[in-house]
Structure formats: C-alpha cells, structure tokens
C-alpha positions in Angstrom: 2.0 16.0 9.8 -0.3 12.9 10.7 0.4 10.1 8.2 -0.7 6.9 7.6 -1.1 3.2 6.3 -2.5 2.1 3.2 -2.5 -1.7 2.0 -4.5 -3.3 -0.5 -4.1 -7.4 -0.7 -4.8 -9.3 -3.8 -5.6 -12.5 -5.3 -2.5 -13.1 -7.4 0.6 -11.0 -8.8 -0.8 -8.9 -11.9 -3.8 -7.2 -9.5 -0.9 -6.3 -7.0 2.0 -4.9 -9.5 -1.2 -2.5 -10.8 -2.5 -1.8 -7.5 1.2 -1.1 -6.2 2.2 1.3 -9.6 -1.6 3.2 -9.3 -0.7 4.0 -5.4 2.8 5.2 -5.6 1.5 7.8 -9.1 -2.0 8.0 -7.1 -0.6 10.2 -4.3 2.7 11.2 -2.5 3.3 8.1 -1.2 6.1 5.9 0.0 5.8 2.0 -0.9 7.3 0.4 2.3 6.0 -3.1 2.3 5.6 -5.8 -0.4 5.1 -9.0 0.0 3.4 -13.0 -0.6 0.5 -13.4 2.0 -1.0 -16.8 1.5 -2.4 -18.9 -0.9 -1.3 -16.4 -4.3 -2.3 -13.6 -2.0 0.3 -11.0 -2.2 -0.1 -7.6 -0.5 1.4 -4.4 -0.6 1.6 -1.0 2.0 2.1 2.7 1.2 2.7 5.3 4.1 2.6 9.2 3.6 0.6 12.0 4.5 -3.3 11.1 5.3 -5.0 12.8 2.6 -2.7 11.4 -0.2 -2.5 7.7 0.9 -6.4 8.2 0.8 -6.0 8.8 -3.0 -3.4 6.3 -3.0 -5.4 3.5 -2.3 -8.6 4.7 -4.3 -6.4 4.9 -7.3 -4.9 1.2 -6.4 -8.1 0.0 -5.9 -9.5 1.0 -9.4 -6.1 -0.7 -11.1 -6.0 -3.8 -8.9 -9.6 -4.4 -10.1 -9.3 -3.7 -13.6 -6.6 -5.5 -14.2 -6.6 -9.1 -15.5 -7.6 -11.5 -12.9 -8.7 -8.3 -10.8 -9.6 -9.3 -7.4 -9.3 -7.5 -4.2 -9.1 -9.5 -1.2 -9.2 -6.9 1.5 -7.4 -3.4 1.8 -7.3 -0.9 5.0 -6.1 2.3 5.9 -4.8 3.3 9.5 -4.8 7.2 9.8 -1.7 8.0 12.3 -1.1 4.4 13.6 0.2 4.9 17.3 4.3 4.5 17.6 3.3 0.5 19.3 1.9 -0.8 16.2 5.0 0.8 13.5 7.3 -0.7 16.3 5.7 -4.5 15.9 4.5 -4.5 11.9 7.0 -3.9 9.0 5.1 -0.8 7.2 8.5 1.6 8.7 10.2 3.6 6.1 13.6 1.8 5.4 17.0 2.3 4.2 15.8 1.3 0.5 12.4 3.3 0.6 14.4 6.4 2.1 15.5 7.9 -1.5 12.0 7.9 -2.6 10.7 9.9 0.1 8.9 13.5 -1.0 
C-alpha cells in the first residue's frame, strides 16, 4: 500500500503539540519526526497510508491554527516518496515509533 509524508511547521510550541495530537487521532498515522526548525519554528511529520495522512494533516491544520498563537508556517504532503529521499531525510519509521504502528 502507497504511503506517505505529512508535515505541518509552526511558529512556536503550543500550534505544534495541537497540530501533532490532531494528526496522530486525525488518521492512522505514525508520528515519525519532531523537531526545532529555526527561529521558534518547530515542525513535525506523520507517515501512513495516503488517504489517512491526508486527514491527518487537515485535522492538524485546523488545531495548529486554532490554537493560541495559531500560525502555520508551511506544511506538505509527499504521496509515496521514492526509496532516495526516505534514505537521505529522517521521516523513517524507528525503533521508538514501531509499537505505535497500526
């Protein structure tokens, strides 16, 4: 089954924790990347199946900007990113994100 990448970046920590919480109840999804981007930006990536890292991100979206200080800085989502670019970036399932796996 195709999956994919989901990450939503944020203007400071509150936005992130609600965009991060909506995603992983939003959809089957895997959190597999969190971290401090620049400047109080802090980002974080979800992978799982196409269709529900679609939702995912929707419903982090909504939180993220609802939330206090709510401001998106960017967010993306790569449908079925080629083996090359999992191999370079840190969006691969790990040991830690294993036991939450659906």
């Amino acid at each position: 089954m195709p999956e994919a990448v989901g990450v939503i970046q944020t203007l400071g920590f509150p936005p992130v924790l609600a965009a991060a919480d909506a995603m992983v109840k939003g959809g089957r999804v895997t959190l597999v990347y969190f971290d401090l981007a620049e400047r109080g930006e802090f980002l974080v990536a979800v992978r799982g199946p196409v269709s529900e890292v679609n939702m995912a991100v929707e419903a982090g979206l909504a939180a993220a900007q609802e939330g206090y200080g709510g401001n998106v800085v960017s967010h993306y989502i790569v449908p079925n990113p080629p083996e090359n670019v999992l191999a370079v970036l840190p969006v691969q399932y790990t040991d830690k994100s294993a036991p939450f796996r659906s």
